[in-house]
PAPAVO-570795 format. One record per residue (C-alpha): x, y, z; residue in three letters. Coordinates in steps of 0.02 Angstrom, whole numbers. Each point is the difference from the previous one (the first is absolute). Example, Ala and Ser with C-alpha at 12.3 -4.5 7.8 and 13.67 -1.06 7.14 Angstrom:
// PAPAVO-570795
<rec><x>615</x><y>-225</y><z>390</z><residu>ALA</residu></rec>
<rec><x>69</x><y>172</y><z>-33</z><residu>SER</residu></rec>
// end
This chain:
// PAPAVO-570795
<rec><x>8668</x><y>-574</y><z>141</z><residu>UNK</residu></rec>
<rec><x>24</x><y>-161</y><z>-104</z><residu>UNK</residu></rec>
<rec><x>-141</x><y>-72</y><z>101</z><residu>UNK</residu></rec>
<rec><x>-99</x><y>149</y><z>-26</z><residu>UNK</residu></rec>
<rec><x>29</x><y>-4</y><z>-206</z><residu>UNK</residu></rec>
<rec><x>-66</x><y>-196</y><z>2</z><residu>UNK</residu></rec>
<rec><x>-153</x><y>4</y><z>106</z><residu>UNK</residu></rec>
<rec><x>-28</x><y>147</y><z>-115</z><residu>UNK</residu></rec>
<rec><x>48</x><y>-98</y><z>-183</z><residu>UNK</residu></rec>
<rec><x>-141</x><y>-143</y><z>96</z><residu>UNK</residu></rec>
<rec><x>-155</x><y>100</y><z>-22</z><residu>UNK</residu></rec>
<rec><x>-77</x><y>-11</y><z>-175</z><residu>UNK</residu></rec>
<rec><x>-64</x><y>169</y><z>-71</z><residu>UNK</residu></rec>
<rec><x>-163</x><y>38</y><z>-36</z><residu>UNK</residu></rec>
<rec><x>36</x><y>-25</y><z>-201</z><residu>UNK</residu></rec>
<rec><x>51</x><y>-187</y><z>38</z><residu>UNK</residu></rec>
<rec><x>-140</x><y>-20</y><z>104</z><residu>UNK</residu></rec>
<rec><x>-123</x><y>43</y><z>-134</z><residu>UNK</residu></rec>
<rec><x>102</x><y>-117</y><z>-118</z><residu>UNK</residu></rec>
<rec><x>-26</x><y>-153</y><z>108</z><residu>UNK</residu></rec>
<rec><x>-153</x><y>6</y><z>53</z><residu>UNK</residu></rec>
<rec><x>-88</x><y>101</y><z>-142</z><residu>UNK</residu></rec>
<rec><x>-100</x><y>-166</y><z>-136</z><residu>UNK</residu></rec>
<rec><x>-104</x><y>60</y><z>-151</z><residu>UNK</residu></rec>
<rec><x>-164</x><y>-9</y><z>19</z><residu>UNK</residu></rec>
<rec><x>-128</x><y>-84</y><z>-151</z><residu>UNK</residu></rec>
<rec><x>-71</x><y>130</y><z>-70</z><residu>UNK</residu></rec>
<rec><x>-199</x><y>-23</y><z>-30</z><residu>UNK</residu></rec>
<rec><x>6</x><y>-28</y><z>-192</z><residu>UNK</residu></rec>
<rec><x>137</x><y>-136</y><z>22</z><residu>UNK</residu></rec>
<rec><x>-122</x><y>-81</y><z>141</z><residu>UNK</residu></rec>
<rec><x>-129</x><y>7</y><z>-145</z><residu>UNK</residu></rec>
<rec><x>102</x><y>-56</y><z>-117</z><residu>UNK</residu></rec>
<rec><x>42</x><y>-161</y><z>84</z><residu>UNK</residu></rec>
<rec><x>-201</x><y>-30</y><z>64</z><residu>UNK</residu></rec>
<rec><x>-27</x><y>15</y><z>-200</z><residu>UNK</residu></rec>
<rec><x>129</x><y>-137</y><z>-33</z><residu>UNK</residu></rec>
<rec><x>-58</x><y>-117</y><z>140</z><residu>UNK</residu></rec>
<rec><x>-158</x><y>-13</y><z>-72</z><residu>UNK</residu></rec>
<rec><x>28</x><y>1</y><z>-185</z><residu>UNK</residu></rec>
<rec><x>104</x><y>-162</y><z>38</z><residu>UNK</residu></rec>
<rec><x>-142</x><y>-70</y><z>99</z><residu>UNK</residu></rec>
<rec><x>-119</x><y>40</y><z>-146</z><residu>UNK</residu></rec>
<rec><x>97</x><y>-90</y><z>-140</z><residu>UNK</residu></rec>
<rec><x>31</x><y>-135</y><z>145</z><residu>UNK</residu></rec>
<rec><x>-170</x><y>-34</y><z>-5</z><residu>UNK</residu></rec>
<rec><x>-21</x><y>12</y><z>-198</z><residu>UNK</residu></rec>
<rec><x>-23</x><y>-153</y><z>-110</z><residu>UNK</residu></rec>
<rec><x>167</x><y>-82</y><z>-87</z><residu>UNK</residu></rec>
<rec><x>-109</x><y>25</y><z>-173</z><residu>UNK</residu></rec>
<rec><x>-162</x><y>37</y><z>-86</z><residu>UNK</residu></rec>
<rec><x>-113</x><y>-154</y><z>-5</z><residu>UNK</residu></rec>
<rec><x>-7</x><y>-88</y><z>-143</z><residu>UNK</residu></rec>
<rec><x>-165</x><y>-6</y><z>-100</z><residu>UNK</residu></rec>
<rec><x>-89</x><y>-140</y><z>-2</z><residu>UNK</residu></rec>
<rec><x>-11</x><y>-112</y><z>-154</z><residu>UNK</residu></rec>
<rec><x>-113</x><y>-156</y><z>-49</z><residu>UNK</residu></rec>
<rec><x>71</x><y>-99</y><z>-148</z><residu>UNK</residu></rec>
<rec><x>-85</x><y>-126</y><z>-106</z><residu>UNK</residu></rec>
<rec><x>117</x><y>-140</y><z>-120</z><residu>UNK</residu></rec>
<rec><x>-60</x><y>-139</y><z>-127</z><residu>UNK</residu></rec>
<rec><x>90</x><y>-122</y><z>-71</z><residu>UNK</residu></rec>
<rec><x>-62</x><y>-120</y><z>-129</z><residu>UNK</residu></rec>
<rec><x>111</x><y>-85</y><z>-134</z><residu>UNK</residu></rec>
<rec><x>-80</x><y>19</y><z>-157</z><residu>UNK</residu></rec>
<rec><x>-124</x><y>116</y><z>26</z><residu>UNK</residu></rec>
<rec><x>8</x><y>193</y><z>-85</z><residu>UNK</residu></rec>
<rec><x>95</x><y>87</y><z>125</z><residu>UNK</residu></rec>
<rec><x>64</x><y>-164</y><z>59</z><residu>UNK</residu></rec>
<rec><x>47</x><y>115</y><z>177</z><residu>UNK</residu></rec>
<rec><x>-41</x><y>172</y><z>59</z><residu>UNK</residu></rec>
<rec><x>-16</x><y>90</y><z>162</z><residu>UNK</residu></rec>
<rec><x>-63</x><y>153</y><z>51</z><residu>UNK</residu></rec>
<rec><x>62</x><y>86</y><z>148</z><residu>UNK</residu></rec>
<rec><x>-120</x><y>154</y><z>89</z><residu>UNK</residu></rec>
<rec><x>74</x><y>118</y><z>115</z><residu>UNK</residu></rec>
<rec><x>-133</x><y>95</y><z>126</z><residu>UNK</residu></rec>
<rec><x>74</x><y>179</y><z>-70</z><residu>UNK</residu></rec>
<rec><x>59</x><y>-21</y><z>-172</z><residu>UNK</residu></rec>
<rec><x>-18</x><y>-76</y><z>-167</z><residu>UNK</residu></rec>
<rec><x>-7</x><y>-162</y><z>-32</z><residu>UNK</residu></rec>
<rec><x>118</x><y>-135</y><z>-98</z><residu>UNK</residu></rec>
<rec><x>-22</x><y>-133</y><z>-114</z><residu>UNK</residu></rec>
<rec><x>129</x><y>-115</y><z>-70</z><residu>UNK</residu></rec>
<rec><x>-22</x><y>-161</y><z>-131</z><residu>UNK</residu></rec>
<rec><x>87</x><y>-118</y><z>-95</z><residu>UNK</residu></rec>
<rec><x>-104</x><y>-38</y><z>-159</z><residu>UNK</residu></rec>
<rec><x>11</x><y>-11</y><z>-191</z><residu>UNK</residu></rec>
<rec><x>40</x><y>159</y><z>-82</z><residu>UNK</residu></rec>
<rec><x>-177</x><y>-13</y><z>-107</z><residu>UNK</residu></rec>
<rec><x>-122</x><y>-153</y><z>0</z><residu>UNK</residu></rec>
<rec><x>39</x><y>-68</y><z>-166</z><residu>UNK</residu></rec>
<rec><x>218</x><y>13</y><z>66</z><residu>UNK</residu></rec>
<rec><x>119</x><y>-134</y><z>82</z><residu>UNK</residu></rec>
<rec><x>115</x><y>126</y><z>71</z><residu>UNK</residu></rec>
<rec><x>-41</x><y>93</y><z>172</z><residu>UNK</residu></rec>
<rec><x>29</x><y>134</y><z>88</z><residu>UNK</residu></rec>
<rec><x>4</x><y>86</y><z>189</z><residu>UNK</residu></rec>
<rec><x>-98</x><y>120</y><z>14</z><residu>UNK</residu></rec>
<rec><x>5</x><y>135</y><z>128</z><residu>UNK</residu></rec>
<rec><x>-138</x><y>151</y><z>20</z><residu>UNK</residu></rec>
<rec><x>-41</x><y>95</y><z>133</z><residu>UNK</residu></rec>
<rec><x>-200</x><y>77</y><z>14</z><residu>UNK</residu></rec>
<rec><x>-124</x><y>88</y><z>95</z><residu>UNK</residu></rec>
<rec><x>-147</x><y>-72</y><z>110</z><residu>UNK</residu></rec>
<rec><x>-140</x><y>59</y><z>14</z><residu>UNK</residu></rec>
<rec><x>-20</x><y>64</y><z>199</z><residu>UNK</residu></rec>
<rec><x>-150</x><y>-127</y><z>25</z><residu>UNK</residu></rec>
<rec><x>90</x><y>-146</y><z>-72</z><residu>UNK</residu></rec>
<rec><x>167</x><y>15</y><z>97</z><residu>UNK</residu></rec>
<rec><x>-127</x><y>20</y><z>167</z><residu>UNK</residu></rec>
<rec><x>-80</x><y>-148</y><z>-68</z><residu>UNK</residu></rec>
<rec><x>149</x><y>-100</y><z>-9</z><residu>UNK</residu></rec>
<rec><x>45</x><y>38</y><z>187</z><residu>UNK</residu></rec>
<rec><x>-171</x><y>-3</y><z>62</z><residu>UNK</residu></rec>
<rec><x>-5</x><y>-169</y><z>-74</z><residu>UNK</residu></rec>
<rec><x>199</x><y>-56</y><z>55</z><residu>UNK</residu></rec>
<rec><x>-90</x><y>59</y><z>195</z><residu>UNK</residu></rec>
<rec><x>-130</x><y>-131</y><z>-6</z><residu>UNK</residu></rec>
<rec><x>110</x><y>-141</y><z>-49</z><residu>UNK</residu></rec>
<rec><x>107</x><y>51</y><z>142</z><residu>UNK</residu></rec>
<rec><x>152</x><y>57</y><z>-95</z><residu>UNK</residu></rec>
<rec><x>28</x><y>-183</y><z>-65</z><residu>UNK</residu></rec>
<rec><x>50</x><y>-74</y><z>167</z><residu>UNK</residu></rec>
<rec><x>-106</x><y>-122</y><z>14</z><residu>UNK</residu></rec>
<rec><x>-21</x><y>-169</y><z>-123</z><residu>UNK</residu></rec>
<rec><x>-57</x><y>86</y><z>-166</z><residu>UNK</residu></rec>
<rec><x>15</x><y>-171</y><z>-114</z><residu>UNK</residu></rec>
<rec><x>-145</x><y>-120</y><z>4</z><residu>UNK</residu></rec>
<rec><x>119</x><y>-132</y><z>11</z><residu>UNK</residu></rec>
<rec><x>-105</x><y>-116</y><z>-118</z><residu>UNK</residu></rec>
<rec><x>114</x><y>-108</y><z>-89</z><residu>UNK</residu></rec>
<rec><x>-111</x><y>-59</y><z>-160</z><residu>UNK</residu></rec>
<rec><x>-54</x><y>188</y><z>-52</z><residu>UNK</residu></rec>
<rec><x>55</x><y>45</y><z>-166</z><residu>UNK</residu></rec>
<rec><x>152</x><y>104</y><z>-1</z><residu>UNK</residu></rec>
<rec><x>-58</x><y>177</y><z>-37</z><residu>UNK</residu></rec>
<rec><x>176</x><y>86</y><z>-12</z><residu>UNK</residu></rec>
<rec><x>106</x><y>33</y><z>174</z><residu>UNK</residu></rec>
<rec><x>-49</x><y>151</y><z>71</z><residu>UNK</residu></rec>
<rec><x>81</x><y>98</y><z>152</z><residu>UNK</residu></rec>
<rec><x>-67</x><y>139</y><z>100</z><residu>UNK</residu></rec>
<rec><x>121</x><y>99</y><z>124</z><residu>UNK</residu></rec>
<rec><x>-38</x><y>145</y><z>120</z><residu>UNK</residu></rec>
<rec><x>167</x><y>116</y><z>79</z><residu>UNK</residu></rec>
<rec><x>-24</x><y>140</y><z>100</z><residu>UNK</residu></rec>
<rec><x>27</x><y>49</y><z>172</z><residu>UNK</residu></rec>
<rec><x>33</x><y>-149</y><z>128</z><residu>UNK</residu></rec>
<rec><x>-95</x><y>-118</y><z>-146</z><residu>UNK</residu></rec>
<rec><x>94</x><y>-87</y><z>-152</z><residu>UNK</residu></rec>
<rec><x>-82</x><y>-166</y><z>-47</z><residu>UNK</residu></rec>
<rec><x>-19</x><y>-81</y><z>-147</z><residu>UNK</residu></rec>
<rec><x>-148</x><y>-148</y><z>-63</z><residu>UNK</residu></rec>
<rec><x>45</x><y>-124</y><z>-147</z><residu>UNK</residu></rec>
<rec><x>-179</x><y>-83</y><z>-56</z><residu>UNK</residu></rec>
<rec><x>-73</x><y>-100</y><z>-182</z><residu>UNK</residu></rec>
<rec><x>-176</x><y>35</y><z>91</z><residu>UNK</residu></rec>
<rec><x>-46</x><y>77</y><z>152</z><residu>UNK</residu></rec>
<rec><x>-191</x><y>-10</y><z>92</z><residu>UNK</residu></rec>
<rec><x>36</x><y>184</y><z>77</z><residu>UNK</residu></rec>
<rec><x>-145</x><y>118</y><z>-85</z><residu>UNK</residu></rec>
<rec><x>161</x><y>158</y><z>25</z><residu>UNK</residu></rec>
<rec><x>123</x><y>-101</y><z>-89</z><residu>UNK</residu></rec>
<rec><x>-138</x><y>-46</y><z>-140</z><residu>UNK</residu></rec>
<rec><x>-31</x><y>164</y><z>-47</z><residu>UNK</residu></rec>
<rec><x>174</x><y>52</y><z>9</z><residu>UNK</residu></rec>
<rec><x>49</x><y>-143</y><z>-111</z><residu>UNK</residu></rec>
<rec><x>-134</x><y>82</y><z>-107</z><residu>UNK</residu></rec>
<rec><x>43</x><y>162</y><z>13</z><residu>UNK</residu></rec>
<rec><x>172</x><y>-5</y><z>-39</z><residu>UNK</residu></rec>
<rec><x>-23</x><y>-132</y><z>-146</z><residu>UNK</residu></rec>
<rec><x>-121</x><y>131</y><z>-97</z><residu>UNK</residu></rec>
<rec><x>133</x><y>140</y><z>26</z><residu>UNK</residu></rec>
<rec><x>132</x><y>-106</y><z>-69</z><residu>UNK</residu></rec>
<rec><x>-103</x><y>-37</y><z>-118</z><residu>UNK</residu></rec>
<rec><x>-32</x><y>203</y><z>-63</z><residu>UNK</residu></rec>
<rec><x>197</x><y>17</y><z>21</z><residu>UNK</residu></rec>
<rec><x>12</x><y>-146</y><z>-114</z><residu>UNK</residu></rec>
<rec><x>-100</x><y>93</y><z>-147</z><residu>UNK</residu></rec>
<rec><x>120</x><y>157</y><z>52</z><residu>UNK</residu></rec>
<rec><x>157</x><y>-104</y><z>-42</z><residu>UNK</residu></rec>
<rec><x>-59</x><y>-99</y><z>-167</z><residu>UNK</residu></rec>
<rec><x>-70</x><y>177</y><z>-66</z><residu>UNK</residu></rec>
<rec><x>158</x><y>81</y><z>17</z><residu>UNK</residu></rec>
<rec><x>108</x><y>-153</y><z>-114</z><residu>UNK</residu></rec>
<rec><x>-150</x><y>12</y><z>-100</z><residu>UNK</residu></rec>
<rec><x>-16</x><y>198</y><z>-31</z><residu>UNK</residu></rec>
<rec><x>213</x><y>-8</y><z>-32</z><residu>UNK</residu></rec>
<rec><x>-10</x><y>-154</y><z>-127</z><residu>UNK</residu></rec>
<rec><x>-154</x><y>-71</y><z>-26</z><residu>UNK</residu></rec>
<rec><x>-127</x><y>131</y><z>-39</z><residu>UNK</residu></rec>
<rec><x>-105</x><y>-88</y><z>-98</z><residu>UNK</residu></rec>
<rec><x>-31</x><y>-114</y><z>126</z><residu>UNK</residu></rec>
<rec><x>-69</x><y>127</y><z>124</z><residu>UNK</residu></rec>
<rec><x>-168</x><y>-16</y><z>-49</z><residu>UNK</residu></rec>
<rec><x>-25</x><y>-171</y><z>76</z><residu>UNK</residu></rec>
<rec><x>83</x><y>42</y><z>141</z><residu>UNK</residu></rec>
<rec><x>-107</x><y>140</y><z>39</z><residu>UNK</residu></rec>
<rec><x>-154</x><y>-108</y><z>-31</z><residu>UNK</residu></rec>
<rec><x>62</x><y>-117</y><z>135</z><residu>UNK</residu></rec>
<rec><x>25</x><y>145</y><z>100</z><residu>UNK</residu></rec>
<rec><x>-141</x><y>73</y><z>-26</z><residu>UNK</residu></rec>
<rec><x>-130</x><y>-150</y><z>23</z><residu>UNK</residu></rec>
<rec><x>95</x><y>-43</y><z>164</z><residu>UNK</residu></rec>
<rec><x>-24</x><y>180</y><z>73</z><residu>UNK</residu></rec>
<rec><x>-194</x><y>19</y><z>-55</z><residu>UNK</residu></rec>
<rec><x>-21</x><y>-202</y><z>101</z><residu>UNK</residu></rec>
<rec><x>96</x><y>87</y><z>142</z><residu>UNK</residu></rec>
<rec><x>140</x><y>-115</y><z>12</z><residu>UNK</residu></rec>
<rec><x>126</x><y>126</y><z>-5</z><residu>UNK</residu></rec>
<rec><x>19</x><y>144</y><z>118</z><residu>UNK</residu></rec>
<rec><x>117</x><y>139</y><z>40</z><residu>UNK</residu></rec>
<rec><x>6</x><y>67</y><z>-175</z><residu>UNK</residu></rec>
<rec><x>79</x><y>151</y><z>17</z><residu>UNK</residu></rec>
<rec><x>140</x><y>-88</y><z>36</z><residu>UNK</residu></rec>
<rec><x>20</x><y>-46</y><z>-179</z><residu>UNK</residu></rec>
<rec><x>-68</x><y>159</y><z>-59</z><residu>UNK</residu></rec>
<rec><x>198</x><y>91</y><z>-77</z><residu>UNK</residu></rec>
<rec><x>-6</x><y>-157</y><z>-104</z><residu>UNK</residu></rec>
<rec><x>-184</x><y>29</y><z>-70</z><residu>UNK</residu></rec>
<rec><x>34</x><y>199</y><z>-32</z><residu>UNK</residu></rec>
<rec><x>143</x><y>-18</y><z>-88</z><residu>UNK</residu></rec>
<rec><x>-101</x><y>-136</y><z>-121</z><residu>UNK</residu></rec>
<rec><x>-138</x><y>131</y><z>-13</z><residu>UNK</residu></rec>
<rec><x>100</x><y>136</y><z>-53</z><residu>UNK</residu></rec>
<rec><x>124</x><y>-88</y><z>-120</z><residu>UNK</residu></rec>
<rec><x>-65</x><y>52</y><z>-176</z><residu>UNK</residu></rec>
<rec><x>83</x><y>-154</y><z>-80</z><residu>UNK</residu></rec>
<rec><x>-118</x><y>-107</y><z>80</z><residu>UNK</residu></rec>
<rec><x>-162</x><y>-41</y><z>-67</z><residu>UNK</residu></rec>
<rec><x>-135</x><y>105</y><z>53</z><residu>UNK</residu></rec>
<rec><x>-100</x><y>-138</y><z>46</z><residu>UNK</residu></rec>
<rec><x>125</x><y>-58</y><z>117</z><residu>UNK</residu></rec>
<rec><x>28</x><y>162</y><z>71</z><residu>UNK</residu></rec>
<rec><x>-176</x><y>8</y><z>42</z><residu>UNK</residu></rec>
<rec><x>-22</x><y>-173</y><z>101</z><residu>UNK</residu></rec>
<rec><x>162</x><y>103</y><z>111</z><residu>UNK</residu></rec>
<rec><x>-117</x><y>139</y><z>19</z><residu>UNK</residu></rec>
<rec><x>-143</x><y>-104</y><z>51</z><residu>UNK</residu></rec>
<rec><x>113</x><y>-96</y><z>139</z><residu>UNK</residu></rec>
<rec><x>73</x><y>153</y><z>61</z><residu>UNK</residu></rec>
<rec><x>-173</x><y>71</y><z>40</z><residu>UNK</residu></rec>
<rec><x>-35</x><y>-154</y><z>110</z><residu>UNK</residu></rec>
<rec><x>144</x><y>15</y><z>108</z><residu>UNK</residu></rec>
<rec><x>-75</x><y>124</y><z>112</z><residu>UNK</residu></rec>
<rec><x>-164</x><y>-78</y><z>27</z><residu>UNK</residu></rec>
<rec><x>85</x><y>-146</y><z>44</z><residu>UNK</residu></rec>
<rec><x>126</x><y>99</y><z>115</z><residu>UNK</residu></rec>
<rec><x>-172</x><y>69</y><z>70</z><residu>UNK</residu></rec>
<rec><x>-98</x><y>-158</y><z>37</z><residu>UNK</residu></rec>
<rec><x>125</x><y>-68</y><z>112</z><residu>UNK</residu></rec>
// end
């Protein structure tokens, strides 16, 4: 009998056979579920660390003694542009300022500049003339970063026709900013003194030496429409504001 009761206590019952060899199986949505995960990891895997940065051409001067004795002006592909200068607060003043503004280019000019920063290949090359007994003309530098490029050209003179007009281009915009910043000292506490100002201004514009005018154009509205200026004045503003977009156009 004892024999008997443990072969018998041996065999397993059918419960505790369905207990040990009974393993969940994955249910379809879990198997999606994970397929979904495995490939959302490869996806961001394959993603970049970051958005690329835009582009951006800068121009600098410097030039001891000269009205702004530096400046640069630095032109992202996407997005407005900046200027910056250290200058005399007004022509006929010792003390100086920094000045900081940030503007809008016209579309064809900011293509212009990077059209133009193309054919001097980005500044890689030799951008200086290297001519020793030139007369100094101000140090200028140009710089290009953006994607796999960042390079950067100091030159007095260069023989390249892209960095000639550049050197141009920028110079004349500088120039407009220029009015921008003595017409706002000017229109705060010299108002009498706005009427030369706006002759310069003025005679400049109409001889097309400056360009991108609407970038000074907050400055010139809020001349026009202060009633404690003269009207005269006010109207030379008007006159200059109505150029800025034919000159936006032409370019």
């Amino acid at each position: 009998m004892r024999e008997l009761i443990s072969k018998t206590n041996l065999k397993p019952t059918i419960g505790t056979v369905q207990a040990i060899t009974h393993r969940p199986t994955p249910s379809p949505f879990d198997c999606r579920w994970l397929t979904l995960l495995v490939a959302s990891l490869a996806l961001l895997c394959c993603l970049p660390a970051g958005a690329a940065e835009p582009a951006t051409v800068t121009f600098s001067f410097d030039f001891p003694g000269s009205d702004p004795e530096h400046y640069s002006i630095s032109v992202p592909s996407d997005g407005r542009a900046r200027y910056e200068c250290s200058a005399p607060i007004s022509p006929d003043s010792n003390d100086r300022e920094n000045y900081q503004t940030d503007f809008s280019l016209s579309d064809a000019t900011r293509a212009r500049i990077f059209d133009l920063a193309a054919q001097a290949k980005y500044f890689s090359g030799k951008v200086d003339s290297g001519k020793q007994k030139l007369a100094n003309t101000g140090a200028k530098k140009l710089s290009y970063k953006g994607g796999q490029r960042d390079f950067t050209a100091a030159y007095n003179y260069s023989p390249l026709p892209a960095v000639q007009q550049l050197t141009t281009l920028f110079q004349s915009i500088s120039a407009t900013l220029e009015f921008g910043r003595r017409l706002e000292h000017l229109h705060h506490y010299q108002k009498l003194a706005l009427d030369d100002e706006l002759k310069r201004m003025e005679e400049q514009a109409r001889h097309g030496d400056l360009i991108e005018l609407q970038a000074v154009k907050p400055i010139l509205q809020e001349i026009n429409t202060d009633s404690s200026v003269l009207n005269v004045v006010r109207a030379r503003a008007q006159r200059i504001i109505e150029m800025a977009p034919a000159a936006a156009a032409g370019r």
